[in-house]
C-alpha positions in Angstrom: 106.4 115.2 80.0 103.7 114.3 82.5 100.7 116.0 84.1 102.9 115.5 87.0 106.1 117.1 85.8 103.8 120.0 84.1 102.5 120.9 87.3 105.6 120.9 89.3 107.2 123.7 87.1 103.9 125.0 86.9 101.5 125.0 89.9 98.6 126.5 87.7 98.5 124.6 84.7 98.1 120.7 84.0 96.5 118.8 85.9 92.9 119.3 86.6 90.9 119.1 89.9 89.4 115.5 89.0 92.2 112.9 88.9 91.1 110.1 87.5 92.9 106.5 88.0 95.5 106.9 84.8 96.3 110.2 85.6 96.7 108.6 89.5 98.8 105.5 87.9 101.3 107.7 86.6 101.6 110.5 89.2 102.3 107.7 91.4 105.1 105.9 89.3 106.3 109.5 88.8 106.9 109.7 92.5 108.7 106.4 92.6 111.0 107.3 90.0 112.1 110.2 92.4 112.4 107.9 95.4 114.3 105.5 93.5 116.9 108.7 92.6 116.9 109.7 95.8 118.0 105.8 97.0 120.8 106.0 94.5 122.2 108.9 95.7 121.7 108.1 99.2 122.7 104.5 99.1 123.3 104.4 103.0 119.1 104.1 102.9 120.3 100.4 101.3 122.1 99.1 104.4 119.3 97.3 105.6 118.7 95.1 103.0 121.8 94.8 101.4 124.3 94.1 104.8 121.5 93.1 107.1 120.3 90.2 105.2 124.1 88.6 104.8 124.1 89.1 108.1 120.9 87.9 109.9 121.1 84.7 107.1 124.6 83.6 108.2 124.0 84.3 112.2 120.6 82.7 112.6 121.2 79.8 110.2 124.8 79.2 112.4 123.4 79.5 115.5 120.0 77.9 115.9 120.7 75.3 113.0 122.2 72.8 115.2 119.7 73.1 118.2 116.3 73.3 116.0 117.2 70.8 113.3 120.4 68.9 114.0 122.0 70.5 111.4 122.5 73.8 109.6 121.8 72.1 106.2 118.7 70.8 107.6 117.7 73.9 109.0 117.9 75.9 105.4 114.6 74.9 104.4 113.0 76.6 107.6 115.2 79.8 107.8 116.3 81.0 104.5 112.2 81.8 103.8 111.7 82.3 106.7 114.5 85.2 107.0 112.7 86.4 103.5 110.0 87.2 105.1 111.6 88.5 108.4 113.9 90.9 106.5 111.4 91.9 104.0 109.2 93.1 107.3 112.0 94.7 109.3 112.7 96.9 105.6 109.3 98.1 105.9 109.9 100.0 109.1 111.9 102.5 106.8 109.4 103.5 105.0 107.2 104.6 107.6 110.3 106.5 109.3 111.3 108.1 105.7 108.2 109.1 105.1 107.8 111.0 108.6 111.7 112.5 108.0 110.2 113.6 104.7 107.0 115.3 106.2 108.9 117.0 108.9 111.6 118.9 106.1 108.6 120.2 104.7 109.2 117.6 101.5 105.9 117.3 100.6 104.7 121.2 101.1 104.5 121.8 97.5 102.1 119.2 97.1 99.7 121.4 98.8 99.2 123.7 95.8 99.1 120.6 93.4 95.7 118.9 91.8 97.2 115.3 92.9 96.0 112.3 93.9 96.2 112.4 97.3 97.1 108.5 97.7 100.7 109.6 94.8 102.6 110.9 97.1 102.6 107.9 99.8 101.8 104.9 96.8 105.1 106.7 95.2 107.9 106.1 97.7 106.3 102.7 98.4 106.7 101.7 94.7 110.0 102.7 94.6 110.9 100.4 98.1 109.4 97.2 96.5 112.9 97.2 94.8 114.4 97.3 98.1 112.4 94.1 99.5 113.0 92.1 96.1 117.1 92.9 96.8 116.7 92.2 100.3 114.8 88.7 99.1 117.3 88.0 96.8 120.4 88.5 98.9 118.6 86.2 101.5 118.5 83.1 99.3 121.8 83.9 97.4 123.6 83.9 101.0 121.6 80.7 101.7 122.7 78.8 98.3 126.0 80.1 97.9 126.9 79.9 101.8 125.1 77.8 103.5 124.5 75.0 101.0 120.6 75.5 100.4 119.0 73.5 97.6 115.5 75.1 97.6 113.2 72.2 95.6 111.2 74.9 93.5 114.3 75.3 91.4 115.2 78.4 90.0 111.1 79.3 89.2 109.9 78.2 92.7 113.0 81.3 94.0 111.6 83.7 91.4 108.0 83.4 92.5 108.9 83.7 96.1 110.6 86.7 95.8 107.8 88.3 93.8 105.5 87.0 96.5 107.6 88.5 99.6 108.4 91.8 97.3 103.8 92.1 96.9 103.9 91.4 100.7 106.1 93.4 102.0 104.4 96.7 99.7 101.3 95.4 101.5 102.2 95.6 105.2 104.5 98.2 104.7 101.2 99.8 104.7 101.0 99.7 108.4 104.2 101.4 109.1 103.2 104.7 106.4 100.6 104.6 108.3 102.6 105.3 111.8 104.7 107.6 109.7 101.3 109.9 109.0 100.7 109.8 113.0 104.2 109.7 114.7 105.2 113.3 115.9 108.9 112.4 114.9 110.9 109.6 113.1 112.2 108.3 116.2 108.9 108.1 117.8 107.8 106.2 114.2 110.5 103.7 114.1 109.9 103.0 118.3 105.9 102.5 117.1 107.0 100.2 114.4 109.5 98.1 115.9 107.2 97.5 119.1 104.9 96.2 116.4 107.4 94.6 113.5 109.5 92.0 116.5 106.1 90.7 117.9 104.7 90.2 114.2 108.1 88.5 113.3 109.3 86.6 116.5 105.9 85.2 117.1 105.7 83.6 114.1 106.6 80.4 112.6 110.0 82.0 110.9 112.6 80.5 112.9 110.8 77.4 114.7 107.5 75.3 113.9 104.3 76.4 115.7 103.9 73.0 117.2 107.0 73.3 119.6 105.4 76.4 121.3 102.5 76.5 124.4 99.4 76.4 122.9 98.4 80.0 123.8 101.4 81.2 121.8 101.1 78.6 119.0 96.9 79.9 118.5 98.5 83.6 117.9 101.2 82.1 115.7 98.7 80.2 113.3 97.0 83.6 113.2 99.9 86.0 112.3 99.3 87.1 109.0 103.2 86.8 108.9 103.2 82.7 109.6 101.0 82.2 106.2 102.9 84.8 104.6 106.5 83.1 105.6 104.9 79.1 104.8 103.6 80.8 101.3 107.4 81.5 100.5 108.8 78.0 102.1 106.3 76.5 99.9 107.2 78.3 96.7 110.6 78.2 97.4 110.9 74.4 98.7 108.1 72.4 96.7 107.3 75.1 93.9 103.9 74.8 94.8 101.1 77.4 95.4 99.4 76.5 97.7 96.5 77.4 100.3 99.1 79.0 102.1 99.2 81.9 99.4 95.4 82.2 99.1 95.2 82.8 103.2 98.6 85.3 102.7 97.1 87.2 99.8 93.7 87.6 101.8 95.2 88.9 104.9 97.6 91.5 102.6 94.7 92.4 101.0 93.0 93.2 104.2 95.8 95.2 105.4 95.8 97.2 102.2 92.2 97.9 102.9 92.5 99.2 106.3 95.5 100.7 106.3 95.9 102.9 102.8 92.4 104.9 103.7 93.9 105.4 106.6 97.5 106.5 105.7 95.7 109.0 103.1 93.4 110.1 105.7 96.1 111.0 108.3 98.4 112.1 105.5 96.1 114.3 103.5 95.3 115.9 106.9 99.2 116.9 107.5 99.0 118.5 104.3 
């Protein structure tokens, strides 16, 4: 039984004031076995990456195929990742509005009277969603191979690492939207924040088109969305197999995000509490 689990049957006894990073480490994955229940028995939480990326693969690979590449086959290599990382960003916008639904039915109340880590109770429900970006990623490229023809030249590793790489990602931005979900006044005005700030981060990118067909003004912002290198670090996984400077500029630019954002959610959050 963990400090955690002592504690929530018992308010008074278990954990002490001090929580040191172990005792952090498995609060947290104690959390994210609870959201992962709660996704299970609430499976309708799993439309959007289990429909939506059939979906969006199919559609956008159908209809923009022909017009940006000649061909849909030729297209794969520029939209499958691409829709990767577009789908693993659009599931992130749940977990900013979950996390405000949570707050405002009083979920998190007896965590108030509990010695926790502060950071547990948001790090939790964000563990448990990385298993929701790595199916999203996977149903992405399986639609793409078994649909749409898509040979990705990384082989079967070059797939693997990309998924890990857009399931790290997407626990990293996802950052952002906890944070709007810490600050929204309700889950509607949350998921309004975060799409005003998920399409521009998506659509001005270099997911669907190269950066070199738009107007230079555009194509500067392009090169500099964080999303770009994180969306040519999976094309370049999951075509060549290759790491490459790509993934270095992607990490640095999560890492950031992290760094910025998790103070801030924990700030905003703790604050709630």
């Amino acid at each position: 039984m963990t400090a955690l689990t002592t504690a929530l049957r018992n308010p008074a006894e278990g954990l002490s004031t001090r929580v040191g990073l172990r005792d952090t480490a498995a609060q947290t994955m104690t959390l994210a076995w609870r959201a992962t229940m709660k996704m299970r028995r609430n499976f309708e939480q799993m439309f959007d990456v289990t429909l939506q990326p059939l979906l969006f693969t199919a559609m956008f690979a159908g209809i923009f195929g022909g017009a940006v590449a000649g061909s849909v086959s030729g297209y794969n290599p520029v939209i499958i990742p691409g829709l990767v990382g577009q789908t693993v960003l659009t599931a992130c916008v749940a977990t900013g509005v979950q996390l405000r639904e949570d707050i405002d039915k009083g979920v998190f109340d007896r965590f108030k009277v509990l010695p926790i880590a502060r950071i547990a109770p948001l790090a939790g429900p964000m563990v448990a969603d990385m298993l929701r970006y790595a199916i999203a990623s996977t149903l992405t490229f399986a639609t793409g191979i078994v649909l749409l023809g898509y040979r990705p030249g990384g082989g079967v590793l070059g797939v693997v690492a990309a998924i890990v790489f857009a399931t790290f990602a997407g626990w990293s931005m996802a950052w952002i939207f906890a944070w709007f979900g810490t600050i929204g006044r309700s889950a509607q005005g949350v998921q309004a924040i975060s799409l005003m700030v998920m399409f521009p981060l998506t659509f001005l990118s270099n997911a669907f088109v190269p950066t070199s067909t738009m107007p230079g003004w555009l194509q500067a912002f392009a090169d500099a969305n964080p999303v770009s290198h994180i969306i040519s670090a999976i094309r370049d996984l999951a075509n060549q197999g290759q790491i490459t400077a790509n993934a270095g500029w992607a990490l640095l630019g999560c890492a950031i995000v992290v760094a910025i954002f998790a103070p801030l959610s924990v700030r905003s959050f703790t604050r709630k509490m």
